[in-house]
C-alpha positions in Angstrom: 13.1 -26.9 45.3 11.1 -23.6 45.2 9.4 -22.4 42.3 12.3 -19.6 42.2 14.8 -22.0 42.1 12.9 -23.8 38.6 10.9 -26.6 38.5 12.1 -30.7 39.1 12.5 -32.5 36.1 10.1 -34.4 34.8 7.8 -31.6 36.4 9.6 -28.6 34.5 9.0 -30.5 30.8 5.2 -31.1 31.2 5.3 -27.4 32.2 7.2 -26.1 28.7 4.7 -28.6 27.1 1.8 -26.5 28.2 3.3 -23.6 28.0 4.3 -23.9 24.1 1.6 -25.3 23.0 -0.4 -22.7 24.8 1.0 -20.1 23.0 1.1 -21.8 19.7 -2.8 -22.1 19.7 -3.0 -18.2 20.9 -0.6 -17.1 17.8 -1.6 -19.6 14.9 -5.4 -17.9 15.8 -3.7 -14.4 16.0 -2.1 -15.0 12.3 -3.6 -18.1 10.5 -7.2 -16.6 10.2 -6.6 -14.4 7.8 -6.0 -16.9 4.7 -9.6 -17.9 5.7 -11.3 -14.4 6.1 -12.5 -15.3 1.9 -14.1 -18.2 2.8 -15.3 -16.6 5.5 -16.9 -13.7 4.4 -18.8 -16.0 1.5 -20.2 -18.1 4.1 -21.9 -15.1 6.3 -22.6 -13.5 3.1 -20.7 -10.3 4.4 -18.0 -8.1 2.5 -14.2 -9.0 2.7 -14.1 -5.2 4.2 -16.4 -6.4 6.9 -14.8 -9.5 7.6 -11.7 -8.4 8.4 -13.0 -7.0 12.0 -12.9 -11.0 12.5 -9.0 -10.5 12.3 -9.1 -7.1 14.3 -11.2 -7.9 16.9 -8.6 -10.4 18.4 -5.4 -8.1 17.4 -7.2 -5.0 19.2 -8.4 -7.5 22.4 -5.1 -9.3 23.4 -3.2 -5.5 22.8 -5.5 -3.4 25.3 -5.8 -6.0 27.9 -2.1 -7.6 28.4 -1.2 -4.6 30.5 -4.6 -5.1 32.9 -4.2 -9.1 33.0 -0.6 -8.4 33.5 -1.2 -6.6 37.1 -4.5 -9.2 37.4 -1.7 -11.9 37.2 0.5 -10.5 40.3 -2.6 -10.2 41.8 -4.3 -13.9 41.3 -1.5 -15.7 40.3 -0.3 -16.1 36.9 -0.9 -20.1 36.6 -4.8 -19.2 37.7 -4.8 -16.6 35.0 -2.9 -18.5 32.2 -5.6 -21.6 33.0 -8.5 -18.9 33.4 -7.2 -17.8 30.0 -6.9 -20.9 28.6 -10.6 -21.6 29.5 -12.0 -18.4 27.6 -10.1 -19.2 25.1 -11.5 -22.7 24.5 -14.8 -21.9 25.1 -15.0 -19.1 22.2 -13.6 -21.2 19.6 -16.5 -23.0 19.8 -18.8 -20.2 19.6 -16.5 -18.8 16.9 -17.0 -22.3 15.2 -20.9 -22.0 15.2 -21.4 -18.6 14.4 -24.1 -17.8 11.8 -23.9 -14.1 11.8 -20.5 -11.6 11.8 -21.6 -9.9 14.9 -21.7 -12.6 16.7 -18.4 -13.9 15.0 -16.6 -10.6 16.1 -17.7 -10.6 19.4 -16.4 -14.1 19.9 -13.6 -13.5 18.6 -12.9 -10.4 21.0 -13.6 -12.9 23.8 -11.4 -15.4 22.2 -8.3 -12.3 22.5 -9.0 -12.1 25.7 -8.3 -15.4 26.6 -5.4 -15.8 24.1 -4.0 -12.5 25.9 -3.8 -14.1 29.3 -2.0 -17.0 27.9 0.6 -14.3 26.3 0.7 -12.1 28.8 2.0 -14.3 31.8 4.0 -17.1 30.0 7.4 -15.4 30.0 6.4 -14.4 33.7 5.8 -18.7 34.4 8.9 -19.4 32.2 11.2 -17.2 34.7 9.3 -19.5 37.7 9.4 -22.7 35.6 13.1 -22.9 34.6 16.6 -22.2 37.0 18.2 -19.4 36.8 21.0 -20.5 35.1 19.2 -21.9 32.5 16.4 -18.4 32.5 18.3 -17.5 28.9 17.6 -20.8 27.3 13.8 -21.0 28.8 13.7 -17.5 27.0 15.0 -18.4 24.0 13.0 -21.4 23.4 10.1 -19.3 23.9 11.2 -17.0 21.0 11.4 -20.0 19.1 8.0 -21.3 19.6 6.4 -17.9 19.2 8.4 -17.8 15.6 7.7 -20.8 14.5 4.0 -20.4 15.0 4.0 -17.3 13.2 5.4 -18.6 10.2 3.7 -21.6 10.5 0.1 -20.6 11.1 -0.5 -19.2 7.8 0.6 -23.0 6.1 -1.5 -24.5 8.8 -4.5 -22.8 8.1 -4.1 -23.4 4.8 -3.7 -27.3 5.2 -6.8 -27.7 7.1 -9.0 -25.4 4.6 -7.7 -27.8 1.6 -9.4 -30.3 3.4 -12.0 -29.1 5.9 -14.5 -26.1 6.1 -13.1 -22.5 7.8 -14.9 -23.5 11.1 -12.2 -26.4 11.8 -9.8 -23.4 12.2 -11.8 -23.1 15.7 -12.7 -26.7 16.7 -8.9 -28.1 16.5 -8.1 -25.8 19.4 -11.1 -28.4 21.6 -9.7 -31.4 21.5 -6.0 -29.5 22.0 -6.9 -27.2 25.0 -9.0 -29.7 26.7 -6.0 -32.1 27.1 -3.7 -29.5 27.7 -5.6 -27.9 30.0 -5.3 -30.7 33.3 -1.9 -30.8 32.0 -1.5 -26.7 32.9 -3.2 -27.1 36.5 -0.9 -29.7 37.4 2.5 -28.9 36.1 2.5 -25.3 36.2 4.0 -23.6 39.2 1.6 -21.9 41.8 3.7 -18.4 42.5 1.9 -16.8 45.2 0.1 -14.0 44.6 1.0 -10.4 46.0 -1.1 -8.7 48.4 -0.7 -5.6 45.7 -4.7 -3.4 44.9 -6.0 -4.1 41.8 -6.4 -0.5 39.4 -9.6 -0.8 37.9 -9.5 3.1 36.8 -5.7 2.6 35.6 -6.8 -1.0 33.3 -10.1 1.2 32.0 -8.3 3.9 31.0 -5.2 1.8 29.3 -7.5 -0.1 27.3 -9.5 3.1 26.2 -6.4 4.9 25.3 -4.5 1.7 23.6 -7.6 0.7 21.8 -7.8 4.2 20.3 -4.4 4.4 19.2 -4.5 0.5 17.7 -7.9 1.8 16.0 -6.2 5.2 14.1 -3.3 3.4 13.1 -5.2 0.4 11.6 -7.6 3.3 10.0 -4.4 4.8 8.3 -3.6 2.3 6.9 -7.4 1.0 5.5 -7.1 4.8 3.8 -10.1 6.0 6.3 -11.3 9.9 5.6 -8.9 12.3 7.5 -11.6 13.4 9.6 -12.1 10.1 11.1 -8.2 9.8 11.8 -8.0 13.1 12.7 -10.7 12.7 15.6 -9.2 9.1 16.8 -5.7 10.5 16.8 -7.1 13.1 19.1 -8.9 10.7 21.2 -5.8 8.8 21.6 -3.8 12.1 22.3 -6.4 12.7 25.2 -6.7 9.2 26.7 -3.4 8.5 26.9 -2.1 11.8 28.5 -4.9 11.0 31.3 -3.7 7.7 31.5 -0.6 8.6 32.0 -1.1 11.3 34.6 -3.1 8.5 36.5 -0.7 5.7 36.1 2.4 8.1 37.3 0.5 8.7 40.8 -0.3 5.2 41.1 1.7 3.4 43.8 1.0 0.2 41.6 0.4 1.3 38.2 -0.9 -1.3 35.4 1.4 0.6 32.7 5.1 -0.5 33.5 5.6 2.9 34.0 7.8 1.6 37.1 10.1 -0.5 34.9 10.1 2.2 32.3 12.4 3.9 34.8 14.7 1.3 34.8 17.0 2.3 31.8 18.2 -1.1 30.6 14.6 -1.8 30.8 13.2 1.2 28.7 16.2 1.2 25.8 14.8 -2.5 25.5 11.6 -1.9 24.7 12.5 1.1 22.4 14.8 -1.4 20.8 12.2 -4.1 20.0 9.7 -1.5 19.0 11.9 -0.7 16.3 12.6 -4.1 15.2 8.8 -5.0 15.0 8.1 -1.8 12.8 11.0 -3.6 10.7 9.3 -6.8 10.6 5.9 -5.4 10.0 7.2 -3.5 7.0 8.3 -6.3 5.7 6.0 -9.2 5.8 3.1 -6.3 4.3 5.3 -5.5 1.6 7.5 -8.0 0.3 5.0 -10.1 -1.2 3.2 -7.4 -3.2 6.6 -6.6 -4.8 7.4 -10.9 -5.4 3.9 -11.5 -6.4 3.1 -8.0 -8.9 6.4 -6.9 -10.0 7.8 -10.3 -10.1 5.4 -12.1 -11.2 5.6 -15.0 -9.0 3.1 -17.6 -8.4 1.4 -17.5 -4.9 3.3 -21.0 -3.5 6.9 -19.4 -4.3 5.9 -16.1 -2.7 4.9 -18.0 0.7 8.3 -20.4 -0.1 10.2 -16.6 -0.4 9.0 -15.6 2.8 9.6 -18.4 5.1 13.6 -17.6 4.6 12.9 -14.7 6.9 11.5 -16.8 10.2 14.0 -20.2 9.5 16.9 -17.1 10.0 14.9 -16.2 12.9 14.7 -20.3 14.2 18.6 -20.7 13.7 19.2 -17.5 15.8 17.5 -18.4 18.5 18.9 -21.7 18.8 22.4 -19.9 19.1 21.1 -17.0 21.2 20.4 -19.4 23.6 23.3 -20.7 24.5 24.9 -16.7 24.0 23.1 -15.3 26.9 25.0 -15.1 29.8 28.1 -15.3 28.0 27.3 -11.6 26.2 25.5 -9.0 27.6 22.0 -8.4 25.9 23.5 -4.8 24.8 26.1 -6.9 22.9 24.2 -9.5 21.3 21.0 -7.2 20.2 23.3 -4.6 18.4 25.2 -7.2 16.7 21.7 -8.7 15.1 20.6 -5.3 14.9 23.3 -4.6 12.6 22.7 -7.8 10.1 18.6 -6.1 10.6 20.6 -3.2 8.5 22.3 -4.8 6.1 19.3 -7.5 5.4 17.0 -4.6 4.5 19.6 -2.9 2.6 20.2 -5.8 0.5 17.2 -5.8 0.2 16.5 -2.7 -1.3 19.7 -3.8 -3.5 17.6 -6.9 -4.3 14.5 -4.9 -5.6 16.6 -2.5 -8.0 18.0 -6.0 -9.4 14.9 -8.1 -9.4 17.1 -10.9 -8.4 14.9 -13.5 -6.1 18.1 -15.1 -4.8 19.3 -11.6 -3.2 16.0 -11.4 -2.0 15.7 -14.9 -0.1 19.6 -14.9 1.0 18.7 -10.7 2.3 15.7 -12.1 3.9 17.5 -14.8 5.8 20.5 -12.3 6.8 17.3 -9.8 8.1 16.0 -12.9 10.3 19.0 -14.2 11.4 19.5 -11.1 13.1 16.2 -10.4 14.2 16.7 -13.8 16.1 20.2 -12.8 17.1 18.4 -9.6 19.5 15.2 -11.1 20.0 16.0 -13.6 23.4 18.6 -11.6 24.8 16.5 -8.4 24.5 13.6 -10.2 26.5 16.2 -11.5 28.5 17.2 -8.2 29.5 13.3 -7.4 30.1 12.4 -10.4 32.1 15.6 -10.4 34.5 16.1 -6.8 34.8 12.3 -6.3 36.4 11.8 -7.4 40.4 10.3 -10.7 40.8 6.8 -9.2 41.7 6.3 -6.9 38.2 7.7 -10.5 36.1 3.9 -10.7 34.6 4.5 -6.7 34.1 7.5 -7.4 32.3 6.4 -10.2 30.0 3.3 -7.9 28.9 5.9 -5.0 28.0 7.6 -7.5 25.8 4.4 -8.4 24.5 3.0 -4.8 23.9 6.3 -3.7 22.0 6.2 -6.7 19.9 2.5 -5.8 19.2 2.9 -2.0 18.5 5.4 -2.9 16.7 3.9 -5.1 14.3 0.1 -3.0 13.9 2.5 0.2 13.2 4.8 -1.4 10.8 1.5 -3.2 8.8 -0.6 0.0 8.9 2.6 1.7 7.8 3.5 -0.2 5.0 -0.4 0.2 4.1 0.0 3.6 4.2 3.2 4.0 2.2 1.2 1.9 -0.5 -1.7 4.1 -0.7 0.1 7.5 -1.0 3.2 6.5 -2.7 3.4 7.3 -6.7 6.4 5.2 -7.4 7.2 2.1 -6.2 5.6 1.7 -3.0 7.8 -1.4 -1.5 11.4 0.1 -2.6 9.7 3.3 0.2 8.4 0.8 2.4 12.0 -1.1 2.8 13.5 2.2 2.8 11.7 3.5 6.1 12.5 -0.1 7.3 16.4 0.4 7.0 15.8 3.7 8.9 14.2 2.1 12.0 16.2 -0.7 12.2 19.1 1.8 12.5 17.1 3.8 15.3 16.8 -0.1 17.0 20.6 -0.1 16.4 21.2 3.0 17.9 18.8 2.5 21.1 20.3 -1.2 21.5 23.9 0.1 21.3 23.0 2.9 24.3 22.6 -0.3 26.7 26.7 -0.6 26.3 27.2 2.6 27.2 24.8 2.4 30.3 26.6 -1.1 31.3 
């Protein structure tokens, strides 16, 4: 059977286990670090202000380099970057483990992005190699689950091994994990040869210059940075990326999916889960400053609150999978797109009640949905890109769903700092408005089809 064809059982189940637990690791570090960033900062006797580059450094990393390890991975190979990945990755938890000084914390942990990014950046590429293609919607959908699950659980995780270890076991755990899932990787993953396509070393430079400048101003907006300082990143960005663009659009092979860009189903996809991610990011900043100061809730309830939004997200995804290829991904994405709506509009109808119930039951009707579009929207992604761009595709999902996030988060940030009323009633309210816009763009893909 050839690698396009899936992988033989038991062959294609070691390869999911190395897979998911790859990508667990990569997330719980993305997300779970922040509960220790106090501890942290005490330790290296640094400011919390400081310490939160330890948090940054990896966000900024894995978004301005899935693009270049994306077109490194249909040059190499994408198992011989996921395990290259895997490697870095490894290797600088340790050094994040051990360090003494922030600056060397930082750098290690940009190192450690790096190597979390080529684990994200290929795996939906591998998952289209690893499973059939009648079974390509379920492969997807499981993936959704795992990276769900690890983003609501890596928070709690953290927070079990602090209450009973020091910060720096945050970094060893992932030792003794990646070095037995690493043998596992080399030998169950499939080898997809590589193409014979030129490597853009101007095009990756000049992505990760202009992403990393727009990630940067949009993480300044929402720390409340001078408006000079935003001013002259926003203009850096401006700059950067209309040069990168220019370069990428005369590339024959550009690293930017400009090329799948052009594909409509393709482009109204990633608008679509753009908008959904600002959603999300809104959100999760919010939500808990209005349960924790206006309601008065204790900090275990608040995290209890929350977790109603990725369990709808869990149940979704279980039913998504066995929707695709029934519905189209037009369908199915407007359809949870519309319960995004109503979630954050019962939402705001929760916060002019101060009823917790509302909240949770709004909360679960906003993941529910978000779970209903999320696999069939990579699904539409994934399959509609040529076999040859799939690593180009899977970083495309991954860039939206990162955009998305850092501009929903330094949103809500924003909203908080310049609002004079009640910051997270504005915050949900620009939340409605782009999960309409998510609507609207998802709802365009029945009209193409």
């Amino acid at each position: 059977m050839s690698s396009r064809d899936g992988l033989p059982v038991p062959r294609r189940h070691w390869a999911v286990l190395a897979i998911t637990v790859g990508i667990f690791m990569a997330v719980i570090d993305g997300v779970g670090i922040n509960v220790a960033l106090p501890a942290i900062a005490s330790n290296l006797d640094v400011p919390e202000s400081s310490a939160i580059w330890v948090v940054t450094a990896y966000q900024l990393v894995v978004t301005v380099s899935l693009f270049p390890l994306a077109a490194l991975g249909d040059k190499l190979g994408y198992r011989e970057v996921y395990c290259g990945g895997l490697v870095v990755f490894i290797a600088a938890s340790v050094v994040c483990a051990f360090a003494e000084r922030l600056d060397v914390m930082i750098a290690a942990r940009a190192v450690q992005g790096l190597g979390g990014s080529a684990v994200m950046t290929v795996n939906l590429a591998l998952i289209r190699f690893i499973f059939p293609k009648t079974r390509l919607g379920s492969g997807i959908a499981y993936n959704t689950l795992v990276v769900a699950v690890s983003a609501a659980a890596g928070p709690v995780l953290a927070g079990a091994i602090l209450s009973v270890a020091d910060w720096q076991w945050l970094f060893l755990v992932n030792l003794p994990i990646g070095m037995l899932i690493l043998p596992v990787s080399i030998l169950a993953l499939p080898r997809v040869p590589p193409t014979d396509l030129r490597f853009d070393f101007a095009g990756a430079t000049l992505i990760a210059l202009s992403v990393g400048a727009a990630i940067l101003t949009i993480d300044w907006l929402g720390r409340g940075y001078p408006r000079g300082q935003l001013a002259i990143g926003a203009l850096a960005a401006a700059v950067l990326g209309w040069i990168m663009i220019r370069h990428q659009l005369r590339s024959p092979v550009p690293v930017l999916a400009v090329d799948l860009l052009r594909i409509s189903v393709i482009r109204l996809s990633a608008l679509t889960a753009v908008c959904a991610y600002v959603v999300q990011g809104l959100s999760y900043v919010s939500l808990p400053f209005h349960l924790h100061d206006t309601m008065s809730l204790p900090a275990s309830v608040v995290g209890l609150s929350m977790a109603a939004w990725p369990i709808g997200i869990m149940l979704a995804s279980v039913l998504a999978g066995r929707l695709i290829g029934r519905y189209s991904a037009g369908l199915l994405g407007t359809q949870g797109l519309l319960l995004l709506v109503s979630g954050t509009g019962c939402i705001l109808w929760s916060i002019m009640l101060h009823s917790l119930p509302v909240l949770v039951a709004s909360m679960f009707i906003c993941g529910f949905g978000f779970g209903l579009f999320q696999s069939p929207n990579t699904m539409a992604i994934i399959s509609g890109s040529p076999p040859a761009r799939s690593a180009a595709a899977s970083a495309l999902q991954s860039s939206s769903r990162l955009l998305g996030q850092t501009a929903g988060a330094a949103g809500a940030a924003a909203i908080f700092g310049l609002a004079s009323g009640p910051s997270t009633m504005f915050a949900i309210a620009v939340a409605v408005l782009f999960a309409f816009f998510g609507m609207v763009f998802s709802s365009l893909r029945l009209l193409r089809a």
